[in-house]
N, CA, C and O atoms as a Maestro MAE file, in Angstrom:
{
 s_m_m2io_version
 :::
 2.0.0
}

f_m_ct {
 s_m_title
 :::
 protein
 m_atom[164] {
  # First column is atom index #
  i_m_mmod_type
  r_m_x_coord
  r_m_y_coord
  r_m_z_coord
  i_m_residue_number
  s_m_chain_name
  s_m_pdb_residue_name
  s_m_pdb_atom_name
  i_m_atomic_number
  :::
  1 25 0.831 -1.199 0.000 1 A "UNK " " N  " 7
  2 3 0.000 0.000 0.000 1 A "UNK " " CA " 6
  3 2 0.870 1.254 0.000 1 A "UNK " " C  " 6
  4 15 0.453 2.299 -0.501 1 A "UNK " " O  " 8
  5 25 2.307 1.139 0.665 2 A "UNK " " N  " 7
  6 3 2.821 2.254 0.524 2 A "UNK " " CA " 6
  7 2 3.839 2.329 -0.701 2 A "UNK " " C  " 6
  8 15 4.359 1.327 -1.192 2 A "UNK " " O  " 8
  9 25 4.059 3.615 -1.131 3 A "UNK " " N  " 7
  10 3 4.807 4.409 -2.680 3 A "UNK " " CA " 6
  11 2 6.477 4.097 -2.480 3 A "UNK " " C  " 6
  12 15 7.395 4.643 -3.092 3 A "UNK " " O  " 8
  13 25 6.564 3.122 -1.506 4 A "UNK " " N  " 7
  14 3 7.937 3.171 -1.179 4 A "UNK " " CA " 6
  15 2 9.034 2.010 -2.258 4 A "UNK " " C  " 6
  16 15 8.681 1.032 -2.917 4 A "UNK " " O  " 8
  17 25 9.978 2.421 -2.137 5 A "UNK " " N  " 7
  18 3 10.860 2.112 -3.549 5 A "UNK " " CA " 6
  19 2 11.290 0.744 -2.925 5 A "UNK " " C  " 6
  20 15 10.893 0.578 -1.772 5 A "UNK " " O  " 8
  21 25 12.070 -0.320 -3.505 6 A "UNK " " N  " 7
  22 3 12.369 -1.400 -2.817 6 A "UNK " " CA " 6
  23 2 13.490 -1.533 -2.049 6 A "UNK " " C  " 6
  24 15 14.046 -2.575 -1.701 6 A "UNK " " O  " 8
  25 25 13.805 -0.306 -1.790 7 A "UNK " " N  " 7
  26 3 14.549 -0.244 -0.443 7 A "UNK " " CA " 6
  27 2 13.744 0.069 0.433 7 A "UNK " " C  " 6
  28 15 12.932 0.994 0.409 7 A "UNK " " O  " 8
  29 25 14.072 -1.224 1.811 8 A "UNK " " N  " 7
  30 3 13.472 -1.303 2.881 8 A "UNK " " CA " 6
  31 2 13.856 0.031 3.647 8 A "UNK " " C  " 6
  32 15 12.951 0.833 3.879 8 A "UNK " " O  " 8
  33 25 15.040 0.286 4.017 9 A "UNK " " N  " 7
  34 3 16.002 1.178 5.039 9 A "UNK " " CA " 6
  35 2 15.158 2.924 4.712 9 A "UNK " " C  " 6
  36 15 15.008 3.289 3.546 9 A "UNK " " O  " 8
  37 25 14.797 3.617 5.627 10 A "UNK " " N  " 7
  38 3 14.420 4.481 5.434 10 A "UNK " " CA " 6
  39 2 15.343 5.925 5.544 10 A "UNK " " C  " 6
  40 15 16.234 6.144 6.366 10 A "UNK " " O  " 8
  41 25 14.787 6.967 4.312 11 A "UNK " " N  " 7
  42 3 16.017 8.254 3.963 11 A "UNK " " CA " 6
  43 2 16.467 8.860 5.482 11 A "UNK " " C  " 6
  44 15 15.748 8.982 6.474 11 A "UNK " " O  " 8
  45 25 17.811 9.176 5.334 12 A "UNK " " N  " 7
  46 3 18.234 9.848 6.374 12 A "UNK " " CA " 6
  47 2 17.196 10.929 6.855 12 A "UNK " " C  " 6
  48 15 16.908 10.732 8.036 12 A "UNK " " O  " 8
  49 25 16.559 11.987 6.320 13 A "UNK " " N  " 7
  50 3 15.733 12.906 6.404 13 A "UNK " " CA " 6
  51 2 14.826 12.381 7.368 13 A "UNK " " C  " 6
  52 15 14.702 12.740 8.539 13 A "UNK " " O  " 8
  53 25 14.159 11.429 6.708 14 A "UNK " " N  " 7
  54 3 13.316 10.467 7.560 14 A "UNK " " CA " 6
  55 2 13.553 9.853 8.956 14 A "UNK " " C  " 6
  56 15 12.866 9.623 9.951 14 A "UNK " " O  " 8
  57 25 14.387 9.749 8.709 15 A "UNK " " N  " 7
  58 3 14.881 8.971 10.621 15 A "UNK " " CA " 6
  59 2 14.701 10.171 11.068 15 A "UNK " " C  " 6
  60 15 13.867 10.394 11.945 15 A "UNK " " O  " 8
  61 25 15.463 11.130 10.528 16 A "UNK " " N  " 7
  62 3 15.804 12.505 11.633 16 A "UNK " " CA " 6
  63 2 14.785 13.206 12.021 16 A "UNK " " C  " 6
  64 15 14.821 13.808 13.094 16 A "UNK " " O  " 8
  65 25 13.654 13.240 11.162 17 A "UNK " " N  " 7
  66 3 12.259 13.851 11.214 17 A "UNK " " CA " 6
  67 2 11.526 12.709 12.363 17 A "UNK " " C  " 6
  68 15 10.684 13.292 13.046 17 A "UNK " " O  " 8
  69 25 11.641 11.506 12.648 18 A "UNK " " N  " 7
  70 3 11.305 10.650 13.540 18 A "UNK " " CA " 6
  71 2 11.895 10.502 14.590 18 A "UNK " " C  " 6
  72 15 11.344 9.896 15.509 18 A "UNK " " O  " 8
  73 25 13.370 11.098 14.742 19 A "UNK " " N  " 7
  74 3 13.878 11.214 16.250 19 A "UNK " " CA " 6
  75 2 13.774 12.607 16.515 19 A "UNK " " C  " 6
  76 15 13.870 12.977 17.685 19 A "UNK " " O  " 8
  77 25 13.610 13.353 15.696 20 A "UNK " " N  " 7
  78 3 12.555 14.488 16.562 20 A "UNK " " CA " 6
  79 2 11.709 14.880 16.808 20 A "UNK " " C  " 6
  80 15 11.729 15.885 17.518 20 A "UNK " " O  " 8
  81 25 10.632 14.404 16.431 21 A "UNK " " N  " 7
  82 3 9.293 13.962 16.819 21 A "UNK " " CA " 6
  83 2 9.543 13.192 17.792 21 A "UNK " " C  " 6
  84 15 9.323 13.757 18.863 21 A "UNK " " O  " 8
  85 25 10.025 11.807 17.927 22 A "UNK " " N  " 7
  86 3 10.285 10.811 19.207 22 A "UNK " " CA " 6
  87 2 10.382 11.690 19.988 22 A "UNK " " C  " 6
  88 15 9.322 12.087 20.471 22 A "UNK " " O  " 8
  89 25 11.622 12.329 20.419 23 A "UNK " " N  " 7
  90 3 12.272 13.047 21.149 23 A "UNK " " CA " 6
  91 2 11.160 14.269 21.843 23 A "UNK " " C  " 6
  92 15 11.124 14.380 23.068 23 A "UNK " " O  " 8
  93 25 10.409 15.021 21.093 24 A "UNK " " N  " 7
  94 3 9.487 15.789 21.761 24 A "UNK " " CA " 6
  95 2 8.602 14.883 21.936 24 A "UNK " " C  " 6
  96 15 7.945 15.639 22.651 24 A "UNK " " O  " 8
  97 25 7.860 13.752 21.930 25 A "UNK " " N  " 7
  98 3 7.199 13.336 22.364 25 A "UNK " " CA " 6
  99 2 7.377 12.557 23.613 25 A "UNK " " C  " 6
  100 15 6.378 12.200 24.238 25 A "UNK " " O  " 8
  101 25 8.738 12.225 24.083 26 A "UNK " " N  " 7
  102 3 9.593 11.412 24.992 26 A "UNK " " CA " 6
  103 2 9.251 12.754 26.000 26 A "UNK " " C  " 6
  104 15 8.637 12.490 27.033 26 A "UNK " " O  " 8
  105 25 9.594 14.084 25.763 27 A "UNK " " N  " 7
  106 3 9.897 14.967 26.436 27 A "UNK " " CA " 6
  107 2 8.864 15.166 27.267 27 A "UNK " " C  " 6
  108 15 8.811 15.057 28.492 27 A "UNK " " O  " 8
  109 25 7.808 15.560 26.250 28 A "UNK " " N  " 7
  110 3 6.611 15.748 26.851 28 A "UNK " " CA " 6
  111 2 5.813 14.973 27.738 28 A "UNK " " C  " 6
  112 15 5.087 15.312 28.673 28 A "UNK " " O  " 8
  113 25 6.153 13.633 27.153 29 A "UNK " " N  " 7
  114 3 5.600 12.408 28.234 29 A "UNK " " CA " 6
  115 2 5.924 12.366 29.604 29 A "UNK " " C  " 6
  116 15 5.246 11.942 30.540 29 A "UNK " " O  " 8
  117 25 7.732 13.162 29.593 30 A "UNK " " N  " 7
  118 3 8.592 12.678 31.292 30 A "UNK " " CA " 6
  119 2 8.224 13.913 31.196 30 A "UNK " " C  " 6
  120 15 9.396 14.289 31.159 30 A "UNK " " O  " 8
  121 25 7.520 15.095 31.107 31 A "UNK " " N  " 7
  122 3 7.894 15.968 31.888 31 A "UNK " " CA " 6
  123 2 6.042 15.674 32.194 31 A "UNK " " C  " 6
  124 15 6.036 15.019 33.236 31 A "UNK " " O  " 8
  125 25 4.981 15.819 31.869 32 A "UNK " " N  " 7
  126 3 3.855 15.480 32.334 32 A "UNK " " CA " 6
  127 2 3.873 14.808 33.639 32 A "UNK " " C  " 6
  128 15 3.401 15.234 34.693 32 A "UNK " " O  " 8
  129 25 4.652 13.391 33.363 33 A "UNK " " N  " 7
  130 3 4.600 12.503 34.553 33 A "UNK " " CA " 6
  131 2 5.295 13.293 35.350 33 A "UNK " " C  " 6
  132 15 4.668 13.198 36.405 33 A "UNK " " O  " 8
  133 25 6.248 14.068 35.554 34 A "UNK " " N  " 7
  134 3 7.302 14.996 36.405 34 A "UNK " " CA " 6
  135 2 6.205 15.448 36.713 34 A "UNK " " C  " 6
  136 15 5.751 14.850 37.688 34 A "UNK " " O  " 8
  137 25 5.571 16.219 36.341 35 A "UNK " " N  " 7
  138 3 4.634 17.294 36.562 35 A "UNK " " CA " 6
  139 2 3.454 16.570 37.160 35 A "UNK " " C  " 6
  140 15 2.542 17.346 37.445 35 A "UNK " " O  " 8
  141 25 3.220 15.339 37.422 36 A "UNK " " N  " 7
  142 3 1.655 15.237 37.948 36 A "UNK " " CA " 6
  143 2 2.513 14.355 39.009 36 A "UNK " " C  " 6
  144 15 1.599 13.985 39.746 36 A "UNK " " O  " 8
  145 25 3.354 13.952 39.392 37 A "UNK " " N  " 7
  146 3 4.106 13.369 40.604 37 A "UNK " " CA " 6
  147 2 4.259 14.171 41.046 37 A "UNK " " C  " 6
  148 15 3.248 14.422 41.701 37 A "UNK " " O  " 8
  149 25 5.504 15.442 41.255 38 A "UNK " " N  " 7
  150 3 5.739 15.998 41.564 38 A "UNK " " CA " 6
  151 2 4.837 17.620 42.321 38 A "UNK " " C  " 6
  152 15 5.196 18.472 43.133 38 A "UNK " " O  " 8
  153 25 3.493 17.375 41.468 39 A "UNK " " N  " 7
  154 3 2.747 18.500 41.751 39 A "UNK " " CA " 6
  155 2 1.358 17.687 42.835 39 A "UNK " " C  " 6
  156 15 0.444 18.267 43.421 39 A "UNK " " O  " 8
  157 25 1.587 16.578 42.798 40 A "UNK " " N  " 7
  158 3 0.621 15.779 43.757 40 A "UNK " " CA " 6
  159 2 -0.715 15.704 43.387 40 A "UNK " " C  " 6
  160 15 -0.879 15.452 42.193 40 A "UNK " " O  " 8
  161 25 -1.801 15.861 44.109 41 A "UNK " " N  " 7
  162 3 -3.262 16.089 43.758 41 A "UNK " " CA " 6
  163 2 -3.308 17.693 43.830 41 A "UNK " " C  " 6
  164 15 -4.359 18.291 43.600 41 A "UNK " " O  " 8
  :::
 }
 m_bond[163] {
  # First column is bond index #
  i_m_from
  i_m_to
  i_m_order
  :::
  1 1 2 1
  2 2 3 1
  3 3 4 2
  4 3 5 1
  5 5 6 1
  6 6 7 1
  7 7 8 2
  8 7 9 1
  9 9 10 1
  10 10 11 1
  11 11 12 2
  12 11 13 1
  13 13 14 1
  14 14 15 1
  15 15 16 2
  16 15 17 1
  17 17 18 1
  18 18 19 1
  19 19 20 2
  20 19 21 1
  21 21 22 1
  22 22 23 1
  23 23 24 2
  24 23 25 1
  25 25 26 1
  26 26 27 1
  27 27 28 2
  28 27 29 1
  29 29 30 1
  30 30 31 1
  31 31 32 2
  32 31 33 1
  33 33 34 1
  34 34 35 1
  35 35 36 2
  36 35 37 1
  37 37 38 1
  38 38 39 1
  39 39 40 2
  40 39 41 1
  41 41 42 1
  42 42 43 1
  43 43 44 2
  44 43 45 1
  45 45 46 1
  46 46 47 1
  47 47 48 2
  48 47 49 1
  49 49 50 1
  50 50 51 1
  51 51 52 2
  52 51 53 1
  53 53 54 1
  54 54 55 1
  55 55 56 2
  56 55 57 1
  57 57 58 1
  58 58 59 1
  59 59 60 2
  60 59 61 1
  61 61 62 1
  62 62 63 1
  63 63 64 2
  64 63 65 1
  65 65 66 1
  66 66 67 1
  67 67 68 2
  68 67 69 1
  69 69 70 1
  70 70 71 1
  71 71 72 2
  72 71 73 1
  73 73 74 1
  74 74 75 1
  75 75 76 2
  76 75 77 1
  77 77 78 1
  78 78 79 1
  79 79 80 2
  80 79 81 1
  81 81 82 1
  82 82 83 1
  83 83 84 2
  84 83 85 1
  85 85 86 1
  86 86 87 1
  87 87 88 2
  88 87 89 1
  89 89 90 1
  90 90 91 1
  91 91 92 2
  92 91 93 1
  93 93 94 1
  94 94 95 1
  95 95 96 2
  96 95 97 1
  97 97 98 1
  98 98 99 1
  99 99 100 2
  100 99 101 1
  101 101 102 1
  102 102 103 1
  103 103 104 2
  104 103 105 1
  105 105 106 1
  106 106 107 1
  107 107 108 2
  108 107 109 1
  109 109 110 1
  110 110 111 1
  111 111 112 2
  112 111 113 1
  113 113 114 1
  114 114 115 1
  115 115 116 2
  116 115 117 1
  117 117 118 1
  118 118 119 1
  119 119 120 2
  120 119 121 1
  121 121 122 1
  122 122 123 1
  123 123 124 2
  124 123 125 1
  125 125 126 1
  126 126 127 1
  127 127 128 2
  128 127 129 1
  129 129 130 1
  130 130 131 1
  131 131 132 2
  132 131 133 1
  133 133 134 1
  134 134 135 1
  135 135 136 2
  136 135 137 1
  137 137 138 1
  138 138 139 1
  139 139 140 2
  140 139 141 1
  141 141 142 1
  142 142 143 1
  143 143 144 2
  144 143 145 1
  145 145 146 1
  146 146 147 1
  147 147 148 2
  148 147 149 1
  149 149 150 1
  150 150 151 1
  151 151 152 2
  152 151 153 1
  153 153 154 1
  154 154 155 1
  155 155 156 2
  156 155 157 1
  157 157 158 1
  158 158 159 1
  159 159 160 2
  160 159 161 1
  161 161 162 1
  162 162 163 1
  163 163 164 2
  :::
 }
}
């Protein structure tokens, strides 16, 4: 289903656009949990 060429391995661009997305999403996750531990009820 996907337009992708028969290389499996995905473009450098691509990873990097996915570890920074990961990365703010990692962020946001530990700092929430920081933030609702740390701030109690």
């Amino acid at each position: 289903m996907s337009l992708e060429p028969e290389d499996k391995r995905p473009s450098p661009a691509r990873v990097a656009i996915w570890v920074v997305v990961g990365g703010i999403g990692v962020y946001l996750l530990v700092s929430g949990i920081i933030g609702i531990v740390s701030g109690g009820s």
